[in-house]
N, C-alpha and C positions, 0 to 999 in steps of 0.2 A: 504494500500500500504506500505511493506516496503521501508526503505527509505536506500541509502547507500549512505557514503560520504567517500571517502580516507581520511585520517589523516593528515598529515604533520607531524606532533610531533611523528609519533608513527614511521612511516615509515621512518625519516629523519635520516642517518648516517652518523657523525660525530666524525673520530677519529683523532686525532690529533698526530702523529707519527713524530719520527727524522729518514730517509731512502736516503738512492738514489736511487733517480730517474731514471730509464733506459728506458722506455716506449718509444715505436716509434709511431709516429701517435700524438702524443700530440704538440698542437697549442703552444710555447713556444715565450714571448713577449721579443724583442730585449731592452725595455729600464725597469729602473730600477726606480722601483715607492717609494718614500720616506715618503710621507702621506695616513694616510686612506684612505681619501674622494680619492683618486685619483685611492688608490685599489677598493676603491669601485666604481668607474663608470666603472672601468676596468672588472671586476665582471659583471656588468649589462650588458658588451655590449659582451662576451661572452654569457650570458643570453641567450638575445636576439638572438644571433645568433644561439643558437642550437648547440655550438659548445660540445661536451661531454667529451671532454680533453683538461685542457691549464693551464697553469705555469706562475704562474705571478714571475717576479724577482722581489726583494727587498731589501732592506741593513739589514741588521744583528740586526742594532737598531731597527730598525723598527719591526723587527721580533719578538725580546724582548720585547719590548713594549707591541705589540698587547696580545703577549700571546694565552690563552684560550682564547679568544675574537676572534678569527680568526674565530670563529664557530657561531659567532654573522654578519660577513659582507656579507651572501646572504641576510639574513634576510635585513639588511641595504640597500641593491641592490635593491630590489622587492620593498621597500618603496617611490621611485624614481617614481613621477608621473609627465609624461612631456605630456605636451598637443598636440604637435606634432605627437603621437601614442598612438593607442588604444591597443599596445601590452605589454604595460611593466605592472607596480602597480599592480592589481590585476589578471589581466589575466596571466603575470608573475611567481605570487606566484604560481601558480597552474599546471605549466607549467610541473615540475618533480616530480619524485618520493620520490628520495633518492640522496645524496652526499655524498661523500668520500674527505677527507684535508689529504693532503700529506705535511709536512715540511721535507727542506733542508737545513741547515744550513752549510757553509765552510768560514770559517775564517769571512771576513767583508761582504758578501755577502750569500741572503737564495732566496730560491724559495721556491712559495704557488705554489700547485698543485691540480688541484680539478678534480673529475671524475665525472659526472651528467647523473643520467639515467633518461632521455623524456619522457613525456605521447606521444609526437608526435616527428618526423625528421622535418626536414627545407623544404622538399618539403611538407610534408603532411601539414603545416604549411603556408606555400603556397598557398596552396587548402583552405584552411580557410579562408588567405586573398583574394582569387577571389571569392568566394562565399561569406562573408561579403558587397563587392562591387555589386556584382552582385543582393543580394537581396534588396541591399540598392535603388540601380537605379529599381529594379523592384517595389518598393514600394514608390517610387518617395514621398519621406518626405524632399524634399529642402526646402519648404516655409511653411510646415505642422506647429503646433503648439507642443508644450511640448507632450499636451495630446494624441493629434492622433498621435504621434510618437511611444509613449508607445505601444497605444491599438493596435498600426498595428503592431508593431517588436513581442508583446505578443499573437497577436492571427498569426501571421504566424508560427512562430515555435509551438506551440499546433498546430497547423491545420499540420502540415508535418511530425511531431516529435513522435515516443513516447514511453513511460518509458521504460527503459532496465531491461526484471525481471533476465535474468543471473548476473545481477551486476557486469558488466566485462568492462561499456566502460564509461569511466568519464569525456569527451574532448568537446570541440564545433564543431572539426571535427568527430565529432561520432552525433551528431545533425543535421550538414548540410550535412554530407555525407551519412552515415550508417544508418542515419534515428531515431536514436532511442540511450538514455544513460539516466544515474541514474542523479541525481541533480545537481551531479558535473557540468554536461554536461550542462544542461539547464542555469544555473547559469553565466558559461563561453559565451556560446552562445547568451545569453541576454547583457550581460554586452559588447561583444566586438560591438553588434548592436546597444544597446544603446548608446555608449560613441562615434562611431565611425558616430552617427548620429547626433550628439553636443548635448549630455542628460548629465549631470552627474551621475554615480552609483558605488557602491561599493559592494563587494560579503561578506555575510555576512554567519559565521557558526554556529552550536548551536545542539540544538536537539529538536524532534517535537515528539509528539506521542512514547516519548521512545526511537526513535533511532537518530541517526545522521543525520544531512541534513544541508542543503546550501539553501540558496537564494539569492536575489539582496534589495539596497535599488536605490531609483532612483527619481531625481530631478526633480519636475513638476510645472513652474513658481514659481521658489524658492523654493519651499518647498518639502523637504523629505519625501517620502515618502515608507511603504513595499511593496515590490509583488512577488509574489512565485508562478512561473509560472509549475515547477513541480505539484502543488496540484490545481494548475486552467487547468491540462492536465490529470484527471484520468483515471485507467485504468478499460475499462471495458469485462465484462464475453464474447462478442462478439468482441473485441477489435477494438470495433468500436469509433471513433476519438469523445470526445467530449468535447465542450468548455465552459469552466466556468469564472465567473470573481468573484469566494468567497476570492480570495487571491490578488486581486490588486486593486494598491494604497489605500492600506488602513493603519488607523493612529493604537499604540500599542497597543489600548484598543479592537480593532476588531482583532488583530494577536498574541490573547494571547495563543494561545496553541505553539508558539514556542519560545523558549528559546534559547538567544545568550551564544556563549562563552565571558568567562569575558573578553576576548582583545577588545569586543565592548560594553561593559557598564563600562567602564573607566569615569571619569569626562570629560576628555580630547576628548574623539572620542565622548560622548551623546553630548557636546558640539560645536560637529564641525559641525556631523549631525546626529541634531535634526529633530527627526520626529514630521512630523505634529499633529495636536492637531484634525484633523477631517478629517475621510475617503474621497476621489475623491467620 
């Protein structure tokens, strides 16, 4: 099976321009942000929102300051894990394409402007969250255990799902709706069921067999563990649905043909989570 995963690094546009602004349609915020952290929530709940045009004001220092850094505060944004929603941290990151930073600067006052092109709209977005709820109530995991949480969110999406060979749709709305997407897709879909059903997990990237690919890691009575539910949904010559479990919950030494990128074999992230020492 090849494997496809969209980039971020490759795809992510990031210029950093002195212009005016004349664009109509762009969300423009009435007060004027003086700290990061404050541009930065401001960042995230645009995010969130889907919004694809919006200007943040800011004072001139501020401006100065940040500099080339300013090409550093989505990244900062997507890093923001509130337990209140299963939309932002990782499901977040994965959200868009590509971005565009527009500065303004005029005398003591500057606007940040950012243009962000969707993998999905705020409706279709939508559609993900009632189908998230919807399969959640249809798989009634209120009083379930860590484990049967997993094996049921992992064996529904195999069982309804499966791999996209035109390599065209990378969403968790391309999973619950379209039926079928490359890893991206699975990775997204797993993680908004899992976290949205009180699992912890994180989307992890790397390469497998040579190409690129995505998976999850996911929390089972404390302990971390992999599952890559893309290679537990192969594709077959009749393209008939079939379910495996060679890729879940299992500890490094069983998931060694896939390789992380360096941003998760940090001291800092092996550290935070650590996988288990012995397969489910």
């Amino acid at each position: 099976m090849n494997i496809k995963l969209r980039k971020k690094g490759i795809s992510i546009i990031a210029t950093l321009i002195l212009v005016s602004i004349l664009g109509c349609g762009i969300k423009v915020q009435a007060k004027t942000y003086n700290t990061e952290q404050e541009i930065i929530n401001e960042i995230r709940k645009n995010l969130l929102a889907r919004d694809k045009q919006f200007t943040i004001n800011i004072s001139a220092d501020m401006a100065n300051k940040m500099g080339s850094n300013s090409q550093k505060l989505i990244s900062k944004a997507i890093t923001i894990d509130k337990s209140s929603t299963a939309k932002d941290a990782d499901y977040l990151a994965y959200s868009y394409k590509n971005y565009r930073i527009q500065w303004e600067i005029i005398g003591s006052s500057a606007t940040l402007t950012y243009n962000i092109d969707y993998y999905l709209n705020s409706t279709q977005e939508q559609q993900v969250d009632n189908n998230v709820k919807s399969i959640l109530k249809k798989l009634n995991l209120s009083n379930a255990s860590d484990y049967k949480k997993v094996k049921a969110i992992h064996d529904y999406i195999i069982k309804s799902a499966i791999y996209d060979e035109t390599y065209s749709r990378y969403t968790a709305y391309d999973i619950f709706v379209n039926k079928t997407a490359v890893c991206q897709g699975y990775t997204l879909a797993a993680y908004r069921l899992f976290t949205e059903a009180g699992l912890k997990s994180k989307i992890i990237t790397g390469y497998a067999k040579g190409g690129s690919h995505a998976w999850n890691i996911v929390k089972v009575n404390g302990k971390w563990y992999n599952i890559d539910l893309t290679w537990d949904d192969p594709l077959t010559y009749n393209r008939k649905q079939v379910l495996r479990y060679d890729y879940f919950l299992k500890n490094d030494k069983d998931f060694s043909d896939h390789i992380r990128d360096t941003e998760f074999t940090t001291k800092d992230f092996l550290s935070k989570y650590a996988i288990t020492s012995k397969s489910y």
